[in-house]
C-alpha positions in Angstrom: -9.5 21.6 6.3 -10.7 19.4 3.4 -14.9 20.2 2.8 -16.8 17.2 2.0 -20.4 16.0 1.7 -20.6 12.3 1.7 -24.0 10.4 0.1 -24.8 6.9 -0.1 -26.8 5.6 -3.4 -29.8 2.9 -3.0 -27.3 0.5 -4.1 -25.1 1.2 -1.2 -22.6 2.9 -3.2 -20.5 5.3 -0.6 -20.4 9.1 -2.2 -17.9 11.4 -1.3 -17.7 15.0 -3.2 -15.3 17.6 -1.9 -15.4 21.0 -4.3 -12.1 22.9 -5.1 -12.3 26.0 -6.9 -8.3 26.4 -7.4 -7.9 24.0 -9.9 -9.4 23.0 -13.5 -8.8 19.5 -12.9 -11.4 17.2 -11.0 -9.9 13.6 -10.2 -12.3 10.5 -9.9 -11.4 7.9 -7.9 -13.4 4.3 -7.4 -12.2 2.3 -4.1 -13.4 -1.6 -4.0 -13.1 -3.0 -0.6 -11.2 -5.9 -2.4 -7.4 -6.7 -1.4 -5.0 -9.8 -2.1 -6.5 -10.7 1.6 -9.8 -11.1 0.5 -8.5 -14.3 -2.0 -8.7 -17.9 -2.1 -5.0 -18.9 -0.5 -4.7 -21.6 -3.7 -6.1 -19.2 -6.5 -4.1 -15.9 -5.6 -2.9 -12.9 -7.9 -6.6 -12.3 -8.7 -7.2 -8.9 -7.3 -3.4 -8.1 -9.2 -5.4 -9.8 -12.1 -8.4 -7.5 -12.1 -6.3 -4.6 -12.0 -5.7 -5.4 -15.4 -9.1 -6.9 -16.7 -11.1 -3.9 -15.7 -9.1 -2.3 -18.3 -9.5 -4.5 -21.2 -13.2 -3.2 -22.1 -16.4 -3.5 -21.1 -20.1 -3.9 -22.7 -19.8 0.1 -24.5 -16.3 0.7 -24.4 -13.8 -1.5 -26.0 -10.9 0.4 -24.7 -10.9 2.4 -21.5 -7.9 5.0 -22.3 -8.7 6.0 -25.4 -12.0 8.1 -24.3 -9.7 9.2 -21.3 -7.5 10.6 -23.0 -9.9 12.5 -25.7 -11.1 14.1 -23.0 -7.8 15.4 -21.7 -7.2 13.0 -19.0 -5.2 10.5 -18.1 -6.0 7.4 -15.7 -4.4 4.7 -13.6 -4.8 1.9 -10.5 -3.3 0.3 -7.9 -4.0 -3.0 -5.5 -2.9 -4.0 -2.2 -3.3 -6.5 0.4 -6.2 -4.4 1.5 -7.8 -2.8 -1.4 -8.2 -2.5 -5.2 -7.9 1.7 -6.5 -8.9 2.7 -9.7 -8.3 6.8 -10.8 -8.9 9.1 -13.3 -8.0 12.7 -13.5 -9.3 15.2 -16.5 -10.3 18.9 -16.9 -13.6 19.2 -14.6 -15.5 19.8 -17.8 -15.6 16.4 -19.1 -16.0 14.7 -15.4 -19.2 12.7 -17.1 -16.2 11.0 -19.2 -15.0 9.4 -16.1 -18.2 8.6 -14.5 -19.4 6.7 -17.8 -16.0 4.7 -18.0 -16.1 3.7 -14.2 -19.8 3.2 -13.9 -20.0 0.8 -17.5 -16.9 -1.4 -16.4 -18.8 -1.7 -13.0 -21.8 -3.1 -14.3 -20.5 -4.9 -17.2 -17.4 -6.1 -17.5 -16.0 -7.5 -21.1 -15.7 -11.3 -19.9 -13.4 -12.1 -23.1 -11.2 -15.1 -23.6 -8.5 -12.8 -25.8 -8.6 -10.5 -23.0 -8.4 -13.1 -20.2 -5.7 -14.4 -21.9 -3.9 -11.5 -22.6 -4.0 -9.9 -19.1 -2.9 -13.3 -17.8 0.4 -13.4 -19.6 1.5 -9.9 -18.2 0.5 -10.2 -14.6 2.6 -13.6 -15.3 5.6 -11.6 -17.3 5.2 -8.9 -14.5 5.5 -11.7 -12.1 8.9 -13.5 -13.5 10.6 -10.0 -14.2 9.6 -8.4 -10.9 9.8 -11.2 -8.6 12.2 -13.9 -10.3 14.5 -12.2 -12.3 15.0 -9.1 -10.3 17.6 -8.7 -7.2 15.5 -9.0 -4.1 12.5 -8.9 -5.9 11.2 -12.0 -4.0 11.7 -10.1 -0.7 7.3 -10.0 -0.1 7.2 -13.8 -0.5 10.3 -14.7 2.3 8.7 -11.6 4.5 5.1 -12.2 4.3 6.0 -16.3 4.7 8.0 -15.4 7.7 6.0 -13.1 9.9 1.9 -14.4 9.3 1.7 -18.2 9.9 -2.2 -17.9 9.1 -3.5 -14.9 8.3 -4.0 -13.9 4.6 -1.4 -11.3 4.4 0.8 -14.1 4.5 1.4 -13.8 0.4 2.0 -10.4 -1.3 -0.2 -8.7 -3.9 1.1 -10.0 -7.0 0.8 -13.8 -5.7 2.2 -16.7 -4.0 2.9 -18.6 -7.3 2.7 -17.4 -11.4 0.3 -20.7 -11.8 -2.2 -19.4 -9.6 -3.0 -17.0 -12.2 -1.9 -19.0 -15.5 -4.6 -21.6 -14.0 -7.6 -18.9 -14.0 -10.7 -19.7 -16.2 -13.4 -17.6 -17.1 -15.9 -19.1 -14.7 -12.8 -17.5 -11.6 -13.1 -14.7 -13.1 -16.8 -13.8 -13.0 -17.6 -15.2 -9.5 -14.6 -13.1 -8.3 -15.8 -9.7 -10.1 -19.5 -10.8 -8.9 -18.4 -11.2 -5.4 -16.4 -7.9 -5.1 -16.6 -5.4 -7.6 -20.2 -4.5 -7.3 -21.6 -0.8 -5.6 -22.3 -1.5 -2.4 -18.7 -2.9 -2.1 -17.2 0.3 -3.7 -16.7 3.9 -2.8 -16.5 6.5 -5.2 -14.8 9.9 -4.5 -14.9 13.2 -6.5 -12.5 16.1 -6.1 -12.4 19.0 -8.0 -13.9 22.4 -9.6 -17.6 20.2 -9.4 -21.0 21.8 -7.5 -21.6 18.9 -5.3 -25.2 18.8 -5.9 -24.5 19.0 -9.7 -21.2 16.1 -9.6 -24.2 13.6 -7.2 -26.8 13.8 -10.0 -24.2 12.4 -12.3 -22.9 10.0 -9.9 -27.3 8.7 -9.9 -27.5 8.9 -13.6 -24.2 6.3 -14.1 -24.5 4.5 -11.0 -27.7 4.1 -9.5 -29.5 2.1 -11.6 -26.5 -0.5 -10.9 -27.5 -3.9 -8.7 -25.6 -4.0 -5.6 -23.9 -7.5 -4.7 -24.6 -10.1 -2.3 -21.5 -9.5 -0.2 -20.2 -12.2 2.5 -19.3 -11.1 5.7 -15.5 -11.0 5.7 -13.5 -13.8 7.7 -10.0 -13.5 8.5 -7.7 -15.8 10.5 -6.8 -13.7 13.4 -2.8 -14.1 13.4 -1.7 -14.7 16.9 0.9 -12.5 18.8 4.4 -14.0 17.8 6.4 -15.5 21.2 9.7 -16.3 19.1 12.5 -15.3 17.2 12.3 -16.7 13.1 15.1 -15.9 10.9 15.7 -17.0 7.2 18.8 -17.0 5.2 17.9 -16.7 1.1 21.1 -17.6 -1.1 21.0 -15.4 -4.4 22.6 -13.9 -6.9 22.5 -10.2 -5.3 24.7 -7.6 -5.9 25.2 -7.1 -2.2 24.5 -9.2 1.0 20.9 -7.8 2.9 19.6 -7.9 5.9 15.8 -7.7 7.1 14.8 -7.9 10.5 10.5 -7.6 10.8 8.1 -6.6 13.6 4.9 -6.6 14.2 2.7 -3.7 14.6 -0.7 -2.2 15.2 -3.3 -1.8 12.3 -3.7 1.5 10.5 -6.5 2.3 12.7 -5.3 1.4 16.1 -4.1 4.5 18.4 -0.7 3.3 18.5 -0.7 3.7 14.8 1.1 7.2 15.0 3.7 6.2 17.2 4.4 3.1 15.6 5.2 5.5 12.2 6.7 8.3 14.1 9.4 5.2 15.6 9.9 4.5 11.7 10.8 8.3 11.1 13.3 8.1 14.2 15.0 5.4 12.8 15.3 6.1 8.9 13.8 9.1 7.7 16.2 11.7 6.0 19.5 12.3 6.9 19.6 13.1 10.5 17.7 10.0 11.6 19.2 7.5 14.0 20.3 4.5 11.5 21.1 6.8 8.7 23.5 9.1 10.7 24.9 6.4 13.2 25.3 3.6 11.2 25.6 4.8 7.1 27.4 8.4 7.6 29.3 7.7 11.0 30.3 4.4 11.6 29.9 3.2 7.6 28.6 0.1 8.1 26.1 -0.2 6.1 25.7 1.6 2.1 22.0 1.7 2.8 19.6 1.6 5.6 15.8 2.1 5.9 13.1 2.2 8.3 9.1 1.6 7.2 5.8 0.2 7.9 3.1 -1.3 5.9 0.2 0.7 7.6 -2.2 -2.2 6.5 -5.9 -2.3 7.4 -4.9 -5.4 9.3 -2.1 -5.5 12.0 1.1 -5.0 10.0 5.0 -4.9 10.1 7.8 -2.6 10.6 10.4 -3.3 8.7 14.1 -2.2 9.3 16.5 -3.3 6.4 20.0 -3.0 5.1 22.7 -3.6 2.9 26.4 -3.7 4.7 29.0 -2.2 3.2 31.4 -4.1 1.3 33.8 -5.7 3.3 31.8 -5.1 6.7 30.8 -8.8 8.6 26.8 -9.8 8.4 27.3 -10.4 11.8 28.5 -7.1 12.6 26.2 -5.1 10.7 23.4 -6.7 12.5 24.8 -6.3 16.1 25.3 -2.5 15.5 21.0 -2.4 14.5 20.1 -4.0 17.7 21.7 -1.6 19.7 20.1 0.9 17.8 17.0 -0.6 18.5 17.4 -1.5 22.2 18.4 2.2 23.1 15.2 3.5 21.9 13.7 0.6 24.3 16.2 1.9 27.2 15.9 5.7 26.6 13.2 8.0 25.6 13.6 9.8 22.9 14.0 13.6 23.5 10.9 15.8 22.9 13.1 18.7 20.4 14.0 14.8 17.8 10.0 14.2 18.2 9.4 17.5 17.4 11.5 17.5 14.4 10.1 14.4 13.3 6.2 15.3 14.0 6.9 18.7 12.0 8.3 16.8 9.3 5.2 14.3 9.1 3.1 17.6 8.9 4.4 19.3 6.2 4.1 15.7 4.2 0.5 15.9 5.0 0.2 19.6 4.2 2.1 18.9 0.8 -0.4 16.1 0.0 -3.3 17.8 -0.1 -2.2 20.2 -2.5 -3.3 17.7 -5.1 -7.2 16.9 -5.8 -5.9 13.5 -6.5 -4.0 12.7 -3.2 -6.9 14.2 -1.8 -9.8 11.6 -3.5 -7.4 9.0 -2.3 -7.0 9.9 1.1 -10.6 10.6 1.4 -11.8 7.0 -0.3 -9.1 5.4 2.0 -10.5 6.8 5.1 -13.8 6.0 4.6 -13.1 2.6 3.7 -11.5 2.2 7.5 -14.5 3.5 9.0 -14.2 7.6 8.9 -13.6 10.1 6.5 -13.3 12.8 8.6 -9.8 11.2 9.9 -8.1 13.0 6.9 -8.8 15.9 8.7 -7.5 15.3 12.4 -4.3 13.6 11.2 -2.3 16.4 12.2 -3.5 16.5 15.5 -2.9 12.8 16.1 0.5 12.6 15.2 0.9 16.1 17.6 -0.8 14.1 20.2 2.3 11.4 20.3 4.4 12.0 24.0 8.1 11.1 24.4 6.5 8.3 26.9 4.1 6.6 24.1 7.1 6.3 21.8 9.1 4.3 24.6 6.0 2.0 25.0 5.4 1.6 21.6 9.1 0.7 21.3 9.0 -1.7 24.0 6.3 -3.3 22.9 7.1 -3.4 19.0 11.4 -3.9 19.3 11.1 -6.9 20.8 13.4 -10.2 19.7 11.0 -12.6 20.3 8.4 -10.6 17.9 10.9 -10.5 15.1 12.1 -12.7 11.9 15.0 -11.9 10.4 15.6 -12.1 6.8 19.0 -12.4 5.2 20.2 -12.7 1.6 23.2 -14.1 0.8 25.0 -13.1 -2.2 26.1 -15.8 -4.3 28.0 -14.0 -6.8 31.6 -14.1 -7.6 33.5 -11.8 -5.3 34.6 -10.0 -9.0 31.1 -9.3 -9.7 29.8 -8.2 -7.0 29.2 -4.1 -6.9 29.2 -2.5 -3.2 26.3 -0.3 -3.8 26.8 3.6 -3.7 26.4 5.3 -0.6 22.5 7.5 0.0 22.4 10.9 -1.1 21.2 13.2 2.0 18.1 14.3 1.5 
């Protein structure tokens, strides 16, 4: 059972404090409700982008890591279609450290041309070595094209283009930090050896006194309910041939959520799982397999992808997933492989909450979708899934007609092209 007390400032800032005593360490974490979703389709990257800028300074501190890391800390981010995570983790002595950093970058940014320019260039590096020049590394632009026709997941994080980004001017910038990066847009979690009461008079000293934002109400394009089949073929200079065939799912809050992730685990997690065993270990026909979702805010994809062995037809290699797929449509699973599988999503969630920084994510991430207290019924949830909801889900998800297929073709000379080495069992 994680302990929290949750506050909300005058400037709608969400406040969530949970106290641990076993550890020195306190982690801060600062949530915007700000994702690659949330951008104009012809200027996007920018949420990527301010992952970057809110490190380049701000009105009192020229450079964020430095302080950080006097105080015996270190600090980090992350952004996704669905949100923008900023973190920071030092001894619990110096937590006002952390709380400074976050609050001055918060209310004032360093809106510099060097620094514009400078963070432009390496989300636009980042971009060409991650995306360009790397095998399969444009995979999120065929996938996201392919499966959303109008909703905004349709382009990945980092962008649909490098000159979306290269093109941004100062005057972007601000409107897009004034638009989303304000209080009442944010939530702030603290975990840690803190006193509550002590860590929220803090939180009021740095952050209270900052405006809150005029926030628009959020309007997505609903994406319909695919009816057909899509299917892509990429020609590229890949080591090996690939093969992705996408579904769509349930958001991270629907009920079905746990079913849909628990089908994932059936398929391709650890050695004993259906693809792996079947199709990598026993039949060889593929030198890597794997099973995942995106658990987005939004409704989302399973994804089932693979590299064939060398030697082993595309068309084969596909043929033998589909009959994977269709016999968990035909036949339930049996209740001792979901009992394996729910154990094994336990002791993940057990495991994660050993760290105060998991923890301050987990608990900013629930809140943001609606309910903190979530983090501490997961276990339940996923023990709540029957043999017959993971049939329906896989009747409902599984289907052809809800799929696009993506497939890269290698374009490299038979000589150079490295079969790649089989999966280590976990």
């Amino acid at each position: 059972m994680i302990k929290y007390e949750r506050f909300v400032l005058n400037n709608g800032l969400r406040v969530l404090i949970h106290e641990d005593k076993s550890t020195p360490m306190v982690a801060v974490n600062v949530l915007y409700d700000i994702g690659s979703k949330d951008e104009n389709p012809a200027k996007t990257g920018f949420a990527h982008l301010f992952e970057h800028l809110m490190f380049g300074g701000s009105a009192n501190i020229p450079d964020f890591d430095d302080p950080i890391q006097l105080a015996g800390g270190e600090n980090n981010a992350f952004t996704n279609n669905d949100m923008t995570n900023f973190y920071d983790v030092l001894p619990a002595e110096n937590l006002e450290v952390a709380l400074w950093l976050e609050s001055d970058r918060m209310l004032s940014l360093n809106f510099d041309e060097k620094v514009l320019e400078t963070q432009r260039k390496v989300v636009v590096e980042e971009f060409k070595e991650t995306c360009l020049n790397e095998p399969y590394g444009d995979v999120w632009h065929h996938i996201s094209d392919l499966a959303y026709k109008v909703h905004p997941y349709r382009w990945p994080t980092i962008g649909l283009e490098p000159k979306h980004v290269e093109d941004a001017v100062m005057q972007d910038v601000k409107d897009f930090f004034y638009q989303f990066y304000r209080p009442n847009n944010a939530i702030l979690v603290i975990a840690g050896n803190v006193k509550p009461k002590k860590a929220l008079a803090l939180v009021e000293k740095w952050f209270g006194d900052i405006p809150a934002g005029n926030l628009a109400k959020r309007k997505l394009n609903e994406e319909p309910p695919q009816l057909e089949f899509r299917e892509k073929t990429v020609e590229s200079k890949v080591p090996v041939d690939a093969i992705y065939l996408v579904f769509h799912t349930c958001s991270r809050t629907h009920p079905d959520f746990y079913a849909v992730d628990l089908l994932s685990d059936v398929l391709a997690s650890g050695a004993s799982s259906r693809l792996y065993r079947k199709l990598l270990k026993e039949r060889k026909l593929f030198s890597h397999i794997d099973c995942y979702i995106t658990a987005s805010n939004e409704p989302g994809l399973l994804i089932v992808e693979g590299k064939p062995t060398n030697g082993v037809p595309m068309e084969e290699a596909e043929k033998a997933l589909w009959e994977e797929l269709e016999l968990l449509i035909s036949s339930p699973i049996s209740k001792s492989e979901l009992e394996k599988i729910v154990n094994k999503s336990e002791s993940s969630l057990v495991f994660s909450e050993v760290s105060v920084l998991n923890k301050a994510i987990n608990l900013a991430f629930f809140e943001l979708v609606g309910d903190a207290s979530i983090i501490n019924r997961e276990t339940s949830l996923y023990q709540q899934v029957t043999v017959e909801e993971m049939q329906r889900v896989a009747r409902a998800v599984l289907r052809r007609e809800n799929c696009s297929k993506l497939v890269y073709k290698s374009t490299m000379p038979a000589g150079e092209m490295v079969a790649e080495e089989e999966e280590e069992e976990d």
